[in-house]
C-alpha positions as CSV (number, residue, x, y, z in Angstrom):
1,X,8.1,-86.0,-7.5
2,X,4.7,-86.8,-6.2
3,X,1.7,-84.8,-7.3
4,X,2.2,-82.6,-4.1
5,X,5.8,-81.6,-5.3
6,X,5.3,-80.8,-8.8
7,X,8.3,-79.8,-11.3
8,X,8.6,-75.8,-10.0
9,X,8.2,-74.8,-13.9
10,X,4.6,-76.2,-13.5
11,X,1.0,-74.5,-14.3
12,X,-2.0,-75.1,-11.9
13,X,-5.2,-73.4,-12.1
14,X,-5.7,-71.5,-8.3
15,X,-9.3,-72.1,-7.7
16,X,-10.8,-69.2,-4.7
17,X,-14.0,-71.5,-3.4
18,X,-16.6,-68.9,-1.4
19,X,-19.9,-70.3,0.1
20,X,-19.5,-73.4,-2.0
21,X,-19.2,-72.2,-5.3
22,X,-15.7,-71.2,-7.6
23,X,-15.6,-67.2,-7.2
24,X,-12.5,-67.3,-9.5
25,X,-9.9,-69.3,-11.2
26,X,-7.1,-68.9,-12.9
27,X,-3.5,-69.6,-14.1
28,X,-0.6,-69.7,-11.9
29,X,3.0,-70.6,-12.6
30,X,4.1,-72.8,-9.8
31,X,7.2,-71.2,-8.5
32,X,8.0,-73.5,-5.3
33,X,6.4,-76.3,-3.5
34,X,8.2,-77.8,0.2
35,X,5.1,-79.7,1.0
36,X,3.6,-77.3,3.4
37,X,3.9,-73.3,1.4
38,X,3.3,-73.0,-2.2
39,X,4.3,-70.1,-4.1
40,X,2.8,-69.5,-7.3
41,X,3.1,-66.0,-9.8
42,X,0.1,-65.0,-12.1
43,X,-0.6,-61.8,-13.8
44,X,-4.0,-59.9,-12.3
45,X,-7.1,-62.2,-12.8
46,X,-9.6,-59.7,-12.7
47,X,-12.0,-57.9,-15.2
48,X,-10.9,-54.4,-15.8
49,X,-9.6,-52.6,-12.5
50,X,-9.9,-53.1,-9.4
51,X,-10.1,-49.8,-7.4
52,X,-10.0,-50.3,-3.7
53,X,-8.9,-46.5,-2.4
54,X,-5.7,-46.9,-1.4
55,X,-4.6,-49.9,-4.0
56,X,-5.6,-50.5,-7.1
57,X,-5.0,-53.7,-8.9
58,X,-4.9,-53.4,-12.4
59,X,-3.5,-55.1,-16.4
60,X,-0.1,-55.7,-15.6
61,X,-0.3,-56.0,-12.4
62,X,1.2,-59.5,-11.3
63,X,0.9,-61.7,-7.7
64,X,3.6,-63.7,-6.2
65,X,1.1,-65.9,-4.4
66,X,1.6,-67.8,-1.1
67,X,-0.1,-70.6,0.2
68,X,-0.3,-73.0,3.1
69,X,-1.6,-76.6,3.7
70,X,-1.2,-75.6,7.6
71,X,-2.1,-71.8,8.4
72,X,-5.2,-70.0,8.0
73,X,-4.4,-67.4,5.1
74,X,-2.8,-67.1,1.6
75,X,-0.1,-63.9,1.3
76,X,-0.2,-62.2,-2.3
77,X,2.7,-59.9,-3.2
78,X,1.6,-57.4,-5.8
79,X,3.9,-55.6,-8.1
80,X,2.7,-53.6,-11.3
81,X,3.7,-54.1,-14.6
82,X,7.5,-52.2,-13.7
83,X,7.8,-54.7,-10.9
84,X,7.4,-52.0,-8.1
85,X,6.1,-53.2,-5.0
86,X,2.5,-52.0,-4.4
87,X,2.2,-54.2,-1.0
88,X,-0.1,-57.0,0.2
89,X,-3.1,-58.6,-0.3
90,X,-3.8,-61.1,2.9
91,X,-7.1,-63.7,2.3
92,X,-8.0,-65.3,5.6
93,X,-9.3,-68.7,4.4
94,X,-9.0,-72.6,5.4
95,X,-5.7,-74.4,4.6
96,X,-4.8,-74.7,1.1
97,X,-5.1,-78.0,-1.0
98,X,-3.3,-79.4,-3.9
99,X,-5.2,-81.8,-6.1
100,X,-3.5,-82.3,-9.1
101,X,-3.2,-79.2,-11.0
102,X,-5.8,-77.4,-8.9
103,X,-4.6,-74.9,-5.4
104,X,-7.8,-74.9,-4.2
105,X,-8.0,-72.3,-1.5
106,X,-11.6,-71.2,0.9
107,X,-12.2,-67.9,1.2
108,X,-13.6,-67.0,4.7
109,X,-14.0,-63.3,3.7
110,X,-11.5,-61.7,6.0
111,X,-8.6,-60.0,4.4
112,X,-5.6,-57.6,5.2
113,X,-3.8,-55.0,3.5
114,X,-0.3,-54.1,3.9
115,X,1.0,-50.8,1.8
116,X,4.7,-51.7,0.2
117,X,6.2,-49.4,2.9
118,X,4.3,-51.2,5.7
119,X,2.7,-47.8,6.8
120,X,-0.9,-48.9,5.7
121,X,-2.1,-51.6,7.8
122,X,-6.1,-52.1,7.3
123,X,-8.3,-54.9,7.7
124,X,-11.2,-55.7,5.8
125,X,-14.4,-57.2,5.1
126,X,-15.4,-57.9,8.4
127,X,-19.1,-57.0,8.0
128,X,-18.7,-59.9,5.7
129,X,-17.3,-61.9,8.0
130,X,-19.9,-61.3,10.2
131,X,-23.1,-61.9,7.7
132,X,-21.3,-65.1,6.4
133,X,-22.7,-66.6,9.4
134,X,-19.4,-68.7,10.0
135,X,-19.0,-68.5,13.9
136,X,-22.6,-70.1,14.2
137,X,-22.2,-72.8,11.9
138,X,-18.7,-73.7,11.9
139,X,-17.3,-71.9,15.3
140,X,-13.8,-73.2,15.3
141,X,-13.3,-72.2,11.7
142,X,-14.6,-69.1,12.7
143,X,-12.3,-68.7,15.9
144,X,-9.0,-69.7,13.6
145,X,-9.7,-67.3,10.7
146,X,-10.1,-64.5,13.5
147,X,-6.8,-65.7,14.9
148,X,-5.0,-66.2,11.6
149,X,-6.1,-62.2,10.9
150,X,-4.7,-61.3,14.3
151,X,-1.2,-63.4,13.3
152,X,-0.9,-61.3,10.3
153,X,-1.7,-58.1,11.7
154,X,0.1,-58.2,14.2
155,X,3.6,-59.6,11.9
156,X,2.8,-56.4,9.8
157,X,2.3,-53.7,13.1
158,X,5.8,-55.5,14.2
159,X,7.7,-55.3,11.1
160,X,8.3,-58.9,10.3
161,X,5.9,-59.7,8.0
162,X,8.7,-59.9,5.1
163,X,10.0,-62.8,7.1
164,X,7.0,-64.6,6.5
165,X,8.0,-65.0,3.0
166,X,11.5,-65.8,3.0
């Protein structure tokens, strides 16, 4: 297999670059690789909790993680430690990478979340968006993470969002 396809039992670290700089890496258990989505599984990465309001990710907690060398966003199932399905994390960032043992993966600060039942559809971090200053500097990166959030938004509103990750 070439070092895009690697064995599925495989560990890579997921590397989340923001503004230039690592925000967070971690573990991940490569799951599958077809040469353009990658699915990778690792338990929550984060200090502590996480308490957004109407999720909270917490010890225990683990992400099915998919990524794509061609779309605009990474889609992270999240189950607790029971395996119920809490729902959805979206990231809207630039097309995923595979370097060796490292996903790395640009955060462009837009995300969505989708509630298990597909009742709570919310976007977020827009103001961030905003102040990140990407549609003056980089204006078609800017235009495809808009559109990438509008793509997965919209498969949510419509009910085929699960489709996505068959």
């Amino acid at each position: 297999m070439s070092a895009n396809s690697p064995d599925p039992a495989h560990r890579l670290d997921v590397v989340l670059v923001k503004a230039g700089r690592t925000k967070i890496r971690y573990a991940a258990e490569l799951l599958s690789d077809d040469g353009t989505r990658l699915a990778v599984r690792a338990p929550w990465a984060g200090d502590g909790v996480r308490d957004f309001g109407f999720v909270r990710f917490e010890r225990g907690d683990v992400f099915t993680e998919y990524y794509w060398r061609d779309r605009w966003y990474a889609v992270k199932e999240v189950r607790d430690s029971a395996g119920r399905l809490k729902g959805w994390y979206c990231d809207i960032t630039r097309p995923a990478a595979l370097s060796g043992t490292e996903l790395v993966v640009e955060d462009l600060d837009l995300d969505l979340w989708v509630s298990a039942d597909g009742s709570d559809v919310r976007r977020l971090d827009e103001d961030e968006f905003e102040e990140s200053g990407l549609a003056g500097s980089d204006p078609a990166a800017a235009a495809a993470a808009v559109a990438a959030l509008d793509e997965l938004e919209g498969l949510a509103r419509a009910g085929g969002f699960t489709a996505l990750l068959r």
